[in-house]
MARTI-166610 format. One record per residue (C-alpha): residue number from 1; residue in three letters; chain; x, y, z. Coordinates in pm, 1 decimal, always signed. Layout:
<rs>
R   num   residuo   cadena         xx         yy         zz
R   NUM       ALA        A          X          Y          Z
...
</rs>
This chain:
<rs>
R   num   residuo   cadena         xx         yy         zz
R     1       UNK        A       +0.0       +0.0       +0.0
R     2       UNK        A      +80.7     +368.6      -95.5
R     3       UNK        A     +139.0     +589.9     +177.1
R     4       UNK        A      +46.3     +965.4      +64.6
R     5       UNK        A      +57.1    +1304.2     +273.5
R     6       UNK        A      -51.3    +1597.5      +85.8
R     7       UNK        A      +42.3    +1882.8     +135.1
R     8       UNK        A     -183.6    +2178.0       -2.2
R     9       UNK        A     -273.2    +2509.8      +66.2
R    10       UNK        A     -622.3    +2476.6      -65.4
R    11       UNK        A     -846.0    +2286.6     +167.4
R    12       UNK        A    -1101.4    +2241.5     -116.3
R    13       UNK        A     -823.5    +2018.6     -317.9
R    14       UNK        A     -688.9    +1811.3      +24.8
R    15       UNK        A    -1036.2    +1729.0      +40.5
R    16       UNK        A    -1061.1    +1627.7     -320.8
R    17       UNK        A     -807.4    +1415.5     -354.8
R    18       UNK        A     -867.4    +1242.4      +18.1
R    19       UNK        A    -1204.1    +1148.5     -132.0
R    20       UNK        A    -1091.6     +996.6     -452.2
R    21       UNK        A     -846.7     +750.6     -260.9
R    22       UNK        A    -1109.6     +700.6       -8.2
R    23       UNK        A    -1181.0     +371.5     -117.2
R    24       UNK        A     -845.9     +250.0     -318.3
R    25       UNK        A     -746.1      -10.5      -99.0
R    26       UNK        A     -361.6      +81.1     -311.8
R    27       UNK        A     -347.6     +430.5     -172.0
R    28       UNK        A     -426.0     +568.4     +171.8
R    29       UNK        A     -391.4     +930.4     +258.0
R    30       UNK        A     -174.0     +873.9     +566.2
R    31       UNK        A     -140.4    +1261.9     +639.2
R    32       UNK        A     -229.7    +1604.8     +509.4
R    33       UNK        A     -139.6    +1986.2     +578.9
R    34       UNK        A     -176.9    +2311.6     +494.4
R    35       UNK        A     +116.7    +2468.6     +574.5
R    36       UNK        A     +484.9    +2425.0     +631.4
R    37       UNK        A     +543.3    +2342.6     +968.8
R    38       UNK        A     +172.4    +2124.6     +997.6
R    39       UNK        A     +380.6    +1939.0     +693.5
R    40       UNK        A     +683.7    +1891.4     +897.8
R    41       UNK        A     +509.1    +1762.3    +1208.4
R    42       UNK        A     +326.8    +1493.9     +991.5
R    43       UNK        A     +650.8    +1370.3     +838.1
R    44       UNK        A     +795.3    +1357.6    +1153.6
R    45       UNK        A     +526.7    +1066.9    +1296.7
R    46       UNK        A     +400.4     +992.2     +952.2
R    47       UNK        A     +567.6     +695.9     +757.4
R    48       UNK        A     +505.5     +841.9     +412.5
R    49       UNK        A     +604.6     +680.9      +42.5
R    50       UNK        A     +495.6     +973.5     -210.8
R    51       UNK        A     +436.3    +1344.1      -88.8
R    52       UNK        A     +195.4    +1522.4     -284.3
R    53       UNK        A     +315.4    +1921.5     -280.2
R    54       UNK        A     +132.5    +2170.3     -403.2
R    55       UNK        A     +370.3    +2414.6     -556.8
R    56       UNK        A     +238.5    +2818.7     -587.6
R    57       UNK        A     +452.8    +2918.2     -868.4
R    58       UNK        A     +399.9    +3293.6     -721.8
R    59       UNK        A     +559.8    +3208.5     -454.9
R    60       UNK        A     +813.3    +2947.2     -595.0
R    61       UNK        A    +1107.8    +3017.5     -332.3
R    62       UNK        A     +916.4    +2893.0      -60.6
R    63       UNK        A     +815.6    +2564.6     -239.6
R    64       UNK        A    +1166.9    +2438.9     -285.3
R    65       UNK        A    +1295.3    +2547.0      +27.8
R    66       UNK        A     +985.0    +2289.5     +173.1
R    67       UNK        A    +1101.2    +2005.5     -143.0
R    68       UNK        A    +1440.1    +2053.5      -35.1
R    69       UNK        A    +1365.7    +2004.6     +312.3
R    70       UNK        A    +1204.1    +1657.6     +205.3
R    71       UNK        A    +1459.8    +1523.6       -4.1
R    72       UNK        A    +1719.1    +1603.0     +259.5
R    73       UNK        A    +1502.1    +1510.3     +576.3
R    74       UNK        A    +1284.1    +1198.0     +442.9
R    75       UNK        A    +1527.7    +1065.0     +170.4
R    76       UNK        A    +1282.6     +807.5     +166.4
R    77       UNK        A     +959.4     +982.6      +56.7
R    78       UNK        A     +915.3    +1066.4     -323.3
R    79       UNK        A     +784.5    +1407.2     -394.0
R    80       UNK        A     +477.1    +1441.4     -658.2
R    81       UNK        A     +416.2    +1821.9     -768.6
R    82       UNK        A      +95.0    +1950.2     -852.7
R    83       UNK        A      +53.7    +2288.9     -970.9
R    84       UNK        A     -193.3    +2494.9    -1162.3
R    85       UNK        A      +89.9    +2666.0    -1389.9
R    86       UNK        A     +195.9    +2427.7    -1627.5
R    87       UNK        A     +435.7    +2556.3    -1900.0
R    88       UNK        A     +739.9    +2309.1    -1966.6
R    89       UNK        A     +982.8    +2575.6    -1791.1
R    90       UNK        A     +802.7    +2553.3    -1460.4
R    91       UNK        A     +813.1    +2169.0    -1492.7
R    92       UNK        A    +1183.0    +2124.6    -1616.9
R    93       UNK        A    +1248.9    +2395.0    -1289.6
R    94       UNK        A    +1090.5    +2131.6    -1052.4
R    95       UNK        A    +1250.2    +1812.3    -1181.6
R    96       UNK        A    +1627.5    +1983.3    -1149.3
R    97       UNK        A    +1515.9    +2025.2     -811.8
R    98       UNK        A    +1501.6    +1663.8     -722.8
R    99       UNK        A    +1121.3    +1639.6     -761.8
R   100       UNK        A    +1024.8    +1311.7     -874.2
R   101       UNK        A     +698.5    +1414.9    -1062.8
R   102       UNK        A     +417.1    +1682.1    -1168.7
R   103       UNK        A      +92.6    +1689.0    -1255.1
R   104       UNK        A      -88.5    +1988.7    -1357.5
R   105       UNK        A     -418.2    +2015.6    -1158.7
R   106       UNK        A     -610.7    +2174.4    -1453.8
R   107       UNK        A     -535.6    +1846.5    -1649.1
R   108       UNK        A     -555.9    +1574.8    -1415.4
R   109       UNK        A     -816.5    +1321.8    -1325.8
R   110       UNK        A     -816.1    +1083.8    -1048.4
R   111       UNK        A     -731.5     +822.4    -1276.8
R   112       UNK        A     -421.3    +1019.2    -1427.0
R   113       UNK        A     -350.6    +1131.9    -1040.3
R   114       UNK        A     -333.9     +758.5     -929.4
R   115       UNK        A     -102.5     +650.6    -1257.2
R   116       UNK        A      +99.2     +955.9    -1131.4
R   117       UNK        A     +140.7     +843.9     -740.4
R   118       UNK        A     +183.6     +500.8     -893.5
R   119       UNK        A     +460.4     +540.5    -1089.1
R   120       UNK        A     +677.9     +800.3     -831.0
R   121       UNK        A     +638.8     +582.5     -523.5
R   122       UNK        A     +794.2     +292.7     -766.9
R   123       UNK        A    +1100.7     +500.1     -812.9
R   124       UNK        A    +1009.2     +596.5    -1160.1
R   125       UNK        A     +970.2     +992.8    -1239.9
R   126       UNK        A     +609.7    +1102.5    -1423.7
R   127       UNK        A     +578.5    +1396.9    -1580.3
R   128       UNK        A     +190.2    +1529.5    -1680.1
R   129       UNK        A      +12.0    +1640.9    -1966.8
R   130       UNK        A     +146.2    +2015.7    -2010.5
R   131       UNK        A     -145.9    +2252.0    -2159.4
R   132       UNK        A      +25.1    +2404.4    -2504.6
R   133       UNK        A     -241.2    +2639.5    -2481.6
R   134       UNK        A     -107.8    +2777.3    -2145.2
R   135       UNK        A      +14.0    +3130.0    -2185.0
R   136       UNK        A     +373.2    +3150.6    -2045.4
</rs>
């Protein structure tokens, strides 16, 4: 079994993707938060195989300083992006980071979300649908 935490700003999406694993006896949402330090307390007594981290490209900084902090603190736990910008510069950024996937939330269905979580917490990387119609 999958062990996710997500970590989200938007309550509205936790809540959406907690209810689409609900019953997937693959993936359980072991942990959620909205905000830095709630993340780093649930790490911290969490056993965790794929992060889910919403990334705010407006405030991009911030986001790798908390992916950075996971890669060097929970070597273990593979970190899934999710972001509502999705031009190939923002996803080529994240990957150099160490990020082992994205997935653009304007593209992404459970179904694509679960092929996602899938494929990062097997080691593999996963990179989403990018919208060419995006402007940059």
């Amino acid at each position: 079994m999958i062990r996710l935490v997500i970590f989200e700003r938007q309550t509205f999406f936790r809540f959406g993707v907690k209810n689409a694993f609900e019953d997937n006896p693959n993936i359980r949402v072991a942990g959620e938060a909205g905000y830095e330090k709630m993340l780093f307390d649930v790490l911290a007594h969490t056993a965790v195989d794929v992060v889910l981290l919403g990334i705010n490209i407006s405030d991009d900084s911030s986001c790798m300083e908390v992916a950075h902090h996971i890669l060097h603190n929970y070597p273990e736990a593979k970190i899934l992006a999710v972001a509502n910008e999705d031009t190939s510069q923002t996803v080529h950024s994240l990957m150099d980071a160490g990020i082992n996937g994205y997935i653009g939330k304007r593209q992404a269905d459970r179904v694509e979300l679960e092929r996602a979580i899938r494929k990062v917490a097997a080691g593999g990387e996963y990179i989403g649908r990018i919208d060419s119609n995006m402007m940059n």
